[in-house]
C-alpha positions as CSV (number, residue, x, y, z in Angstrom):
1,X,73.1,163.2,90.0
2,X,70.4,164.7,92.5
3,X,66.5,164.0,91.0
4,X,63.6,165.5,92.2
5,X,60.7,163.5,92.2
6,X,56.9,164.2,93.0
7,X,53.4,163.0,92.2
8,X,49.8,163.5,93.0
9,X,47.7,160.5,94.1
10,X,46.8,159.8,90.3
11,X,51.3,159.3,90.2
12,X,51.9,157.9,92.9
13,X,51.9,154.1,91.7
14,X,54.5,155.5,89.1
15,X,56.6,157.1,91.1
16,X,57.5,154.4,93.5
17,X,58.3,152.6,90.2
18,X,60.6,155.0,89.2
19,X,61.9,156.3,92.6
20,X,62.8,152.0,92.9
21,X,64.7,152.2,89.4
22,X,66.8,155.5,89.5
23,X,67.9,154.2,93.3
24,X,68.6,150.8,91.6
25,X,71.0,152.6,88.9
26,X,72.6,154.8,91.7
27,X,71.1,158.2,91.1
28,X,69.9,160.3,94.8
29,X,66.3,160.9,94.8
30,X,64.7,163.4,96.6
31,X,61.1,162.4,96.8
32,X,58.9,165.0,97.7
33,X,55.8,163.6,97.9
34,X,53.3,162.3,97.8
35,X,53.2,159.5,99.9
36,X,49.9,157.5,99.2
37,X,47.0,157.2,97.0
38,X,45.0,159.7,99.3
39,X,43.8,163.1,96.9
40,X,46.0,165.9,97.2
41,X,46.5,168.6,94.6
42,X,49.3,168.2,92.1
43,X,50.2,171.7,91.8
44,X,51.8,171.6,95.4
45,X,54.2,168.8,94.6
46,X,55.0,170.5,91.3
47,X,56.0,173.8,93.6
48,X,58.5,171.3,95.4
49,X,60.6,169.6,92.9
50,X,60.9,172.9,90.7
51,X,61.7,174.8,94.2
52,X,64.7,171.9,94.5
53,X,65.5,172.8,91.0
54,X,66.1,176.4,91.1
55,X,67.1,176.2,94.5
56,X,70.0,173.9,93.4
57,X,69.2,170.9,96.0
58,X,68.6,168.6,92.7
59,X,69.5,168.5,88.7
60,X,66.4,168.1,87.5
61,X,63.0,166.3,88.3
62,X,60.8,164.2,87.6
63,X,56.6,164.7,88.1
64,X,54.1,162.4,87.2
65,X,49.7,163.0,87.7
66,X,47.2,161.3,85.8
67,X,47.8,162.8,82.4
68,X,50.9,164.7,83.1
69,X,49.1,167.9,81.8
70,X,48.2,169.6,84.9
71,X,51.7,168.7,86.6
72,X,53.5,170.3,83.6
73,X,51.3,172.9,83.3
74,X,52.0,174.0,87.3
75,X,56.0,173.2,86.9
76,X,55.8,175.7,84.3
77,X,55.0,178.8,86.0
78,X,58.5,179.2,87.3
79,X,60.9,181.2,85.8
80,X,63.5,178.5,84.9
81,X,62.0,175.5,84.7
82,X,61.4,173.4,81.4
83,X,58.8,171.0,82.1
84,X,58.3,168.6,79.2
85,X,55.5,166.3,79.3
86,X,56.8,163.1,77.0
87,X,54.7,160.1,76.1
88,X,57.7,158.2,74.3
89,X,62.0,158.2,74.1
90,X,61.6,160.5,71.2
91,X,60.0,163.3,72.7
92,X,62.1,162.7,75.7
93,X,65.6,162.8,74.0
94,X,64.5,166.2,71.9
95,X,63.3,167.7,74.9
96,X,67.0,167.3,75.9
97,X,68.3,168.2,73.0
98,X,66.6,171.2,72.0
99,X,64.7,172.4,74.7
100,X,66.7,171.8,77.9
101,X,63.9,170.5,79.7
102,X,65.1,170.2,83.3
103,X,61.8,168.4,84.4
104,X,60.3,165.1,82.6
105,X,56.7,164.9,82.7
106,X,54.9,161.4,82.8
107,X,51.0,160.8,82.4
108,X,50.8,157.6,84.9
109,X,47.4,157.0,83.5
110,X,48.9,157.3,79.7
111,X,51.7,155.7,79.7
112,X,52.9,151.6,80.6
113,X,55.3,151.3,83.6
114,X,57.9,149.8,81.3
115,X,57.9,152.9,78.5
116,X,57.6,154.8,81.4
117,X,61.1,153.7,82.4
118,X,62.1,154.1,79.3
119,X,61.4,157.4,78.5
120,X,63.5,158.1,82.2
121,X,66.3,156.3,81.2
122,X,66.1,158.8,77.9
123,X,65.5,161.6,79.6
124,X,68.3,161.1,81.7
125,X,71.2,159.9,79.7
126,X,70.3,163.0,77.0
127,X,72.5,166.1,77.0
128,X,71.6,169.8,75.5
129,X,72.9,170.5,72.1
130,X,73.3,174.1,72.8
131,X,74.3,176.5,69.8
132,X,71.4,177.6,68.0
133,X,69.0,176.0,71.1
134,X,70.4,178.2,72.9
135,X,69.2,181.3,71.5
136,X,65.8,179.9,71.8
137,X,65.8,179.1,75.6
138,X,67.1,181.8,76.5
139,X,64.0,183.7,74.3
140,X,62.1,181.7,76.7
141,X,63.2,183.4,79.5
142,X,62.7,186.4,78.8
């Protein structure tokens, strides 16, 4: 499995946290950015991993700002992508479930590194129930 990953300078600590421990388990990360602590603007990294979404370089992504808000909020503007910000496992294994989230969300500033993993490792391992979730996505996309 291909995951996209990006964060903004408010991420970044994250990211390199969970970039280390989804290469650690075997999973191909496509980091795409950012690279330091220096500000930047979250929407452009947001662009990126939904671009390698849709564009079918990754399965899904991971994004991760302060709050996770603004990240989420940006992700979302593209038809296709699910962005579900989750602050613990059970938000992250329904998001799977129902919703067929195909990005995960994470507040750095909200959220412990260990949960954090946590709520990856969830994310991750969950599959879409389909049947009557279905019907609601695809209302979604409409």
């Amino acid at each position: 499995m291909k995951i996209a990953l990006g964060a903004d300078h408010g991420g970044f600590a994250l990211k390199e946290i969970v970039k280390k421990h989804l290469e650690d388990k075997g999973f191909e990360v496509l980091d795409k950015g950012c690279y330091s602590t220096e500000s930047v603007d979250y929407p452009v990294y947001a662009k990126a991993v939904a671009n390698s979404i849709l564009n079918k370089e990754a399965d899904c992504g991971i994004l991760i700002c302060g709050t996770g808000i603004g990240i989420s909020i940006a992700a979302n503007r593209f038809k296709g992508i699910r962005a579900a910000l989750c602050s613990n496992t059970t938000m992250a294994k329904l998001t799977r479930e129902h919703n067929d989230a195909n990005i995960l969300a994470l507040g750095a500033r909200m959220t412990g590194d260990i949960l954090a993993l946590e709520i990856v490792d969830e994310f991750l391992k969950t599959e879409f129930l389909g049947g009557r979730h279905l019907t609601r996505i695809q209302a979604i996309e409409l």
